[in-house]
Structures are given as C-alpha cells and as structure tokens.
C-alpha positions, 0 to 999 in steps of 0.5 A, a space after each residue: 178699337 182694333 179692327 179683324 182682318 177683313 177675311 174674318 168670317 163666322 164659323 157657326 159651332 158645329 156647322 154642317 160639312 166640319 170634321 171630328 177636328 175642326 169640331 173639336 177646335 170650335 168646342 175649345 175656342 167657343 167654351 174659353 173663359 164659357 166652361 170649366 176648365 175641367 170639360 175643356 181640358 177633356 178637349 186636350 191630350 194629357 201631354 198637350 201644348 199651348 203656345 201664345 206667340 206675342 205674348 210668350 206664354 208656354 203652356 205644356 200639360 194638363 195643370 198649366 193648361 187647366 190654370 190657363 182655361 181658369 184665368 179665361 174664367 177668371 177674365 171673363 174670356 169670349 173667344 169666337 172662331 172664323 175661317 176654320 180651314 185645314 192645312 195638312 194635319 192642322 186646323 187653322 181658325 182666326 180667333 177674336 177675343 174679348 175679356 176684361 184684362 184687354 179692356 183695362 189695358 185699353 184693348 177691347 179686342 185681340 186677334 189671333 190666327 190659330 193652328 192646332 194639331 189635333 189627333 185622337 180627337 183630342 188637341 195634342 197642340 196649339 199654337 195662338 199667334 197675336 196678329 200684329 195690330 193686337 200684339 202691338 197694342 196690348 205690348 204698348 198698354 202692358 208696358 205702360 202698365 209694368 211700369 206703373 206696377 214696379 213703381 207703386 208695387 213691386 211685390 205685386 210685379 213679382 207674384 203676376 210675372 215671376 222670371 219677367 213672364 206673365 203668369 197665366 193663372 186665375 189668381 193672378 189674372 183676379 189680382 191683375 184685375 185689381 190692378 188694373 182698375 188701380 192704375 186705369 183710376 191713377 193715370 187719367 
C-alpha cells in the first residue's frame, strides 16, 4: 500500500474561512466518481482543461471532460482533497484517490498534487499530477497488464487505448474492469 506524504492533511468540504475557488475545487475532488457528470461539469468552464500528468491524459472540453467524470462513476472513483492552499491565481490540493481499476492493478491508492485554475467560479484548468510513488506503481502494474492484454486480446488493446493512450470513457473503463479481473484471475 502506498502511503501519502506526511503533510497530507484533510480539508473538511466547504470549511469555514474557503474562498469561491477553493469551494468550488473541493466540490469536483468530493463529487469524482460521487455525482453525475452532468453537476460536475456545471463545475467547469465550457472550453476547460484536464490534464493528468503520469498517466498523459489530455482532456479539453466539456464532452471529453463529461467521459472522463463518467469513467470516475464507472470505476467507482473516491477522491479526497488535502491541503488546499493558493498560489497566485491557482488553487493547489493534494488528492488521494481510490477506484476499482487501481485495485486491480494492485494499487489501492493514488496520489496527486492538483493545480487548477479557476475563473468565474467555474474551472477553466486542472492540472492532476501523479506524485512519484503512485505513478511509478500504477506504470509498472499497467505495463504488466498491457502485456498480458496484446497477448490474449489484441482487439481488446486496440478499443481501450487507441494511438498507445488510454481512453478515458466509461465504457472502456467497464471493459477494462472486465479485464482486469481476467488477468488478475490468470496470473496468480
């Protein structure tokens, strides 16, 4: 099991003393994978931006980020938010996340430090960079699972990661789900 950093304190959802900003980070990093992707998206600026460093997702507007809070449902995302604080015009949070993908692969927990930008109460940018420990075990538990997948399914591999890259939708999260358990069963 992967352990935060130690400075990884809670932030209780809309603490006293939280600004427009920071409230409306807390609401996306509490209702991930919790709330229908049409309330999250009412979160984010029509033209916004998700970016998930380790991973290299790239997300721009409001259908790819509609797919991406569905695949949170789909895997049964929870996310939490620690240390919110500002930097100039961002709102930084360290996130911890849990869904079933990461726990097929082995990997119970993830780790990011968040930077979004928020402006006219909406987020126009977010940046979710996979801390080093977590980016490190989800790499080497993915390729393992890539391997196995282009061996015994091909096809498979070609749906859930078209160009090399993930797909981040709720139906190939669902299939991968699938997978997953397949090759989670096949390799003990």
């Amino acid at each position: 099991m992967l352990a935060g950093p130690a400075c990884f304190r809670a932030t209780e959802p809309g603490a006293p003393g939280r600004g427009t900003d920071e409230r409306v980070v807390q609401d996306f990093v509490a209702g991930f994978g919790r709330r229908p992707a049409r309330a999250l998206l009412r979160l984010f600026a029509e033209d916004a931006t998700v970016s998930i460093e380790g991973l290299h997702i790239e997300l721009r507007g409001a259908e790819e980020i509609r797919q991406f809070a569905e695949y949170g449902s789909a895997v049964g995302s929870r996310m939490s938010a620690f240390e919110l604080s500002r930097r100039g015009a961002a709102v930084l949070a360290q996130i911890r996340e849990e869904n079933e993908w990461f726990k097929l692969l082995g990997v119970p927990e993830a780790f990011y430090r968040g930077r979004f930008t928020v402006a006219r109460g909406r987020i126009a940018s977010a940046v979710l960079d996979l801390e080093p420990d977590s980016r490190d075990a989800l790499a080497g538990r993915l390729a393992s699972f890539v391997i196995w997948l282009s061996a015994n399914d091909p096809e498979a591999m070609g749906r859930l990661m078209p160009g090399g890259r993930l797909k981040p939708d709720a139906a190939a999260f669902r299939e991968a789900l699938a997978l997953l358990q397949r090759w989670r069963s096949g390799s003990r």
